[in-house]
C-alpha positions in Angstrom: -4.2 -11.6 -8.3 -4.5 -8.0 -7.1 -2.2 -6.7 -4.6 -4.0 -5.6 -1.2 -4.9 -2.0 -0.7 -2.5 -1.4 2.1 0.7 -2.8 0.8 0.0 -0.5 -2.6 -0.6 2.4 -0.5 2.1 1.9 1.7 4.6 1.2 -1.3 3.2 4.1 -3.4 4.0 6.4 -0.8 7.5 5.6 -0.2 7.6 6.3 -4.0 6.4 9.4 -3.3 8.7 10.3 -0.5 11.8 9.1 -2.5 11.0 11.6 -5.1 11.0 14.2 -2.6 7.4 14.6 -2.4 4.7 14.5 0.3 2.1 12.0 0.9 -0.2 11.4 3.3 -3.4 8.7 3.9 -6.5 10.8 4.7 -8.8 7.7 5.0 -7.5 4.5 5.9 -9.9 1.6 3.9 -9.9 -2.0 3.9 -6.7 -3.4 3.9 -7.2 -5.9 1.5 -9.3 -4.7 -1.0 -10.6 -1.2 -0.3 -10.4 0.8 -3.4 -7.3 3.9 -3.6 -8.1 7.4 -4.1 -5.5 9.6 -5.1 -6.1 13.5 -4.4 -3.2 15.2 -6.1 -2.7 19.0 -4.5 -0.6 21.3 -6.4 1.6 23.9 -5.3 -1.2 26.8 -6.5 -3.9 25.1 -4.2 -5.4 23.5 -7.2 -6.4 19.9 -6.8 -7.4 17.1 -8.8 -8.6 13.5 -8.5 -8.2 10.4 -9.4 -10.2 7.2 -8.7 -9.7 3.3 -9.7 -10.8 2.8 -13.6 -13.3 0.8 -14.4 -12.5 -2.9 -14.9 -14.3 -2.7 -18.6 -10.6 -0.9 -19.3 -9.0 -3.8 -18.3 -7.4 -6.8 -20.4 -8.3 -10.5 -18.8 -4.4 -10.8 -18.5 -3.9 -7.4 -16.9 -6.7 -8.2 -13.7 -4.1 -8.0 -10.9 -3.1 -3.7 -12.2 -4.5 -0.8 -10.4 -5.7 1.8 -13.1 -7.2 5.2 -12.1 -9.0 7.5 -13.9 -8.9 11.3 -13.7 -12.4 12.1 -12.5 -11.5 16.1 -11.6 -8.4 18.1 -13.1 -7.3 21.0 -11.4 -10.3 22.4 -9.3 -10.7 23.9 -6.1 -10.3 22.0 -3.1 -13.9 21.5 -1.7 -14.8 20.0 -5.0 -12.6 17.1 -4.1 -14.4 17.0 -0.8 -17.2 17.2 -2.1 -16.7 13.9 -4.6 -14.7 12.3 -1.8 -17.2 12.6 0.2 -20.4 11.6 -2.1 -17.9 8.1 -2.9 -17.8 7.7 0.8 -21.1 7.6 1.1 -21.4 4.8 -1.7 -17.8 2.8 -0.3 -17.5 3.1 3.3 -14.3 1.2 2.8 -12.1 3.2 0.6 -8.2 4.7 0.9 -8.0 8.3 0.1 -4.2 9.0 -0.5 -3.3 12.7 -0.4 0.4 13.6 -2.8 1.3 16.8 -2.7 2.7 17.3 -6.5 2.7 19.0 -9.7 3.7 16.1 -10.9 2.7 12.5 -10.6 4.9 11.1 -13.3 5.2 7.4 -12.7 3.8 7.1 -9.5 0.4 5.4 -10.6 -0.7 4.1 -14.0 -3.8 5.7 -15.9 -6.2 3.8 -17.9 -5.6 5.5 -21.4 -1.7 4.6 -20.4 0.4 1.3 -21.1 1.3 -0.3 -17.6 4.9 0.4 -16.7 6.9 -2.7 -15.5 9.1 -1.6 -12.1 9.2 -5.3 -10.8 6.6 -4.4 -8.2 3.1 -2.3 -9.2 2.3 -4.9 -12.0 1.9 -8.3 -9.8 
């Protein structure tokens, strides 16, 4: 079972602002399953963005993990806006998360990544 979309967002930035970094939610989605956006802005102005992976990169066993997918790497800002906004358009009920790092380290898992285990992010 997948946790809901709130309680990830709200636990992933608290993660974020124990590291010392900044978070913020742009657009607040459904609260039990609206899909997470995270827009990573670096300290150059350069953003990137990644979206939920598709569930063909998912085990049976591993249904319940949030995965993303790096969809843009490093681009101006109003790119971003511009894909945020075109997947708004499609998903009225999405969660954009804003983190304002160089680096996201641990914070979520990628698809091409094996899950990491911190007793929470993999129920």
């Amino acid at each position: 079972m997948r946790l809901r979309s709130d309680i990830f967002v709200s636990a992933l930035m608290r993660r974020v602002f124990a590291r010392g970094d900044f978070a913020a939610v742009e657009v607040k989605g459904a609260e039990e399953a609206g899909a997470v956006f995270v827009r990573q802005v670096f300290r150059d102005g350069a953003e990137s963005l990644h979206a939920p992976a598709p569930q063909s990169f998912f085990e049976a066993e591993e249904s319940g993990l949030r995965r993303f997918e790096t969809r843009l790497e490093r681009v101006e800002a109003p790119a971003v806006a511009e894909a945020l906004a075109r997947e708004r358009r499609f998903d009225g009920d999405l969660w954009v998360v804003s983190i304002e790092t160089d680096d996201l380290g641990d914070l979520i898992d990628f698809a091409a990544a094996e899950p990491k285990d911190d007793g929470f992010f993999r129920r």
